[in-house]
C-alpha positions as CSV (number, residue, x, y, z in Angstrom):
1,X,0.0,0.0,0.0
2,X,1.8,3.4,-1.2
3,X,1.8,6.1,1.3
4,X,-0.4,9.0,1.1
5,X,1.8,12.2,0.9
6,X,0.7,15.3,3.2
7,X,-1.9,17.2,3.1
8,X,-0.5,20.7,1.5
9,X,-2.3,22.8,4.6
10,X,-1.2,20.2,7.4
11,X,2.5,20.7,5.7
12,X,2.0,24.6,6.0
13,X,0.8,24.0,9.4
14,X,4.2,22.5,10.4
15,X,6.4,23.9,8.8
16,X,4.8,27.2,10.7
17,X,5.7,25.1,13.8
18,X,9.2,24.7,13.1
19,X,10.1,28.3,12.2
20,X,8.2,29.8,15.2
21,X,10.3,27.2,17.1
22,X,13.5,27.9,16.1
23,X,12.6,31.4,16.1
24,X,12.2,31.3,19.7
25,X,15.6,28.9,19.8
26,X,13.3,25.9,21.2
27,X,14.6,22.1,20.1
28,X,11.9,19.7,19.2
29,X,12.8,17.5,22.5
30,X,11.9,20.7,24.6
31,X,8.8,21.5,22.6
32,X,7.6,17.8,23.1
33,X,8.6,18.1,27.0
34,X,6.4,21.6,27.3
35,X,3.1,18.8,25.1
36,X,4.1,15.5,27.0
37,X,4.7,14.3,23.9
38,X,7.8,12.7,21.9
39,X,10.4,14.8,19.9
40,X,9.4,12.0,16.9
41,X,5.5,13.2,17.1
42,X,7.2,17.3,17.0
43,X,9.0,16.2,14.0
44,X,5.9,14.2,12.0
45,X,3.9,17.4,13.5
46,X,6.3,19.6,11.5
47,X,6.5,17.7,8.2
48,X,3.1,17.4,7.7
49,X,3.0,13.5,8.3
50,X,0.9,13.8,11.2
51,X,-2.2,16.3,11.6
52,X,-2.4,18.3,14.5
53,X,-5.5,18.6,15.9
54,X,-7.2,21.8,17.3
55,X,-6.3,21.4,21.1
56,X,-3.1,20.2,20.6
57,X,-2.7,23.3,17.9
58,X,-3.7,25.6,21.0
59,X,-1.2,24.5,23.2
60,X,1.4,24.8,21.1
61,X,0.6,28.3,20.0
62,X,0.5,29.4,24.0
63,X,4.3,27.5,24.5
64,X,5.7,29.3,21.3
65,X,3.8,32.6,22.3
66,X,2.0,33.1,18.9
67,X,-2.0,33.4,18.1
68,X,-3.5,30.2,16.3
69,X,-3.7,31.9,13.2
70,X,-0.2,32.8,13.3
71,X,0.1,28.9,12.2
72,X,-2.4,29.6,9.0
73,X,-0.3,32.4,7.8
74,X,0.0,31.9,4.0
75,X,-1.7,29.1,3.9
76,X,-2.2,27.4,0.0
77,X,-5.4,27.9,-0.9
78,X,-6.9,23.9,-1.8
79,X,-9.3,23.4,-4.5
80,X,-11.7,25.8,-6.8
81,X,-14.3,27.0,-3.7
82,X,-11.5,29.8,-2.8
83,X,-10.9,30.9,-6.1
84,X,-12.2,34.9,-6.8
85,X,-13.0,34.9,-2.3
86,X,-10.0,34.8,-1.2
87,X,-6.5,37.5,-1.0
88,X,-3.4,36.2,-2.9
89,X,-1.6,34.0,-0.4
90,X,2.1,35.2,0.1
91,X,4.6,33.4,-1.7
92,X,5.4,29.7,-0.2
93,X,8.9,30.3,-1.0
94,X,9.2,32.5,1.6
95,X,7.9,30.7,4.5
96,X,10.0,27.7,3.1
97,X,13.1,29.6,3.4
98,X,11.8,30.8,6.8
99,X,11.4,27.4,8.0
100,X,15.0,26.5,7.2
101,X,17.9,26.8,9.6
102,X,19.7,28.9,7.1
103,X,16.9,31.3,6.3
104,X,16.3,31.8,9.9
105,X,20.0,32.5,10.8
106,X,20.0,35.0,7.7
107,X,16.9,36.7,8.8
108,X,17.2,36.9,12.2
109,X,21.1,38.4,12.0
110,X,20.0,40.9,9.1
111,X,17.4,42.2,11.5
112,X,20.3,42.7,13.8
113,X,21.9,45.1,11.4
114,X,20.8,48.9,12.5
115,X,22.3,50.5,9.8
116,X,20.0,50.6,6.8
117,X,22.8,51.5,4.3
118,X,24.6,48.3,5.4
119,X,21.2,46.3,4.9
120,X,20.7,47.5,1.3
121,X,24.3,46.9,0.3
122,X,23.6,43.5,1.6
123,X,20.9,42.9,0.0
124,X,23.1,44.8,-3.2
125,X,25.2,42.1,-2.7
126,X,23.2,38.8,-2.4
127,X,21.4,40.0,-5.9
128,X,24.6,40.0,-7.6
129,X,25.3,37.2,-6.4
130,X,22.5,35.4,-7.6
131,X,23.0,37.4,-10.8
132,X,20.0,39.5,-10.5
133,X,19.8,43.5,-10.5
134,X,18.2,44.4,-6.9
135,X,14.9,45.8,-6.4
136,X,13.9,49.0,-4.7
């Protein structure tokens, strides 16, 4: 029997999970600790693999200090009922970089940066990089 892959909004759900916890520098052992749950359940939680239900989806917003919806930020919208009702949802790719270790590291050090000249010579820099004139 082939395995059913993730629901797109359960995925968005934890991956929300997991950059809100590392935002708030929180491993996945501690998280489970604060549930009574297992660091395994935190990661299917944050892959999408497992659905987390609404209680369980309340505690964890109070131990990571965000609302709910915080969680539904960006979410996909699924199937043709949402079309022409609904905002366009921000880009996934930004969440998906948020969620990474690398994206978080980036984001939460560039915040660091008080100097807004340094910032846009940064961000100067990383378009180049990628071979791309800046924006703005």
């Amino acid at each position: 029997m082939a395995k059913k892959a993730p629901n797109p909004i359960d995925k968005h759900v934890g991956s929300r999970v997991r950059m809100r916890r590392m935002m708030v520098g929180m491993s996945q052992e501690k998280l489970g600790e604060s549930l009574g749950i297992t660091f395994q359940q935190i990661q299917k939680y944050e892959k999408g693999t497992n659905r987390i239900g609404a209680s369980r989806l309340q505690q964890i917003s109070v131990v990571l200090g965000v609302p709910v919806a915080f969680f539904f930020e960006g979410v996909p919208t699924v199937g043709p009922e949402a079309e022409g009702f609904s905002e366009t949802a921000s880009p996934t790719y930004v969440s998906d970089f948020l969620a990474t270790s690398d994206g978080l590291a980036l984001t939460r050090n560039f915040m660091r940066i008080s100097d807004a000249k340094v910032r846009r010579r940064i961000v100067d820099l990383v378009a180049s990089i990628a071979g791309e004139e800046a924006e703005g």
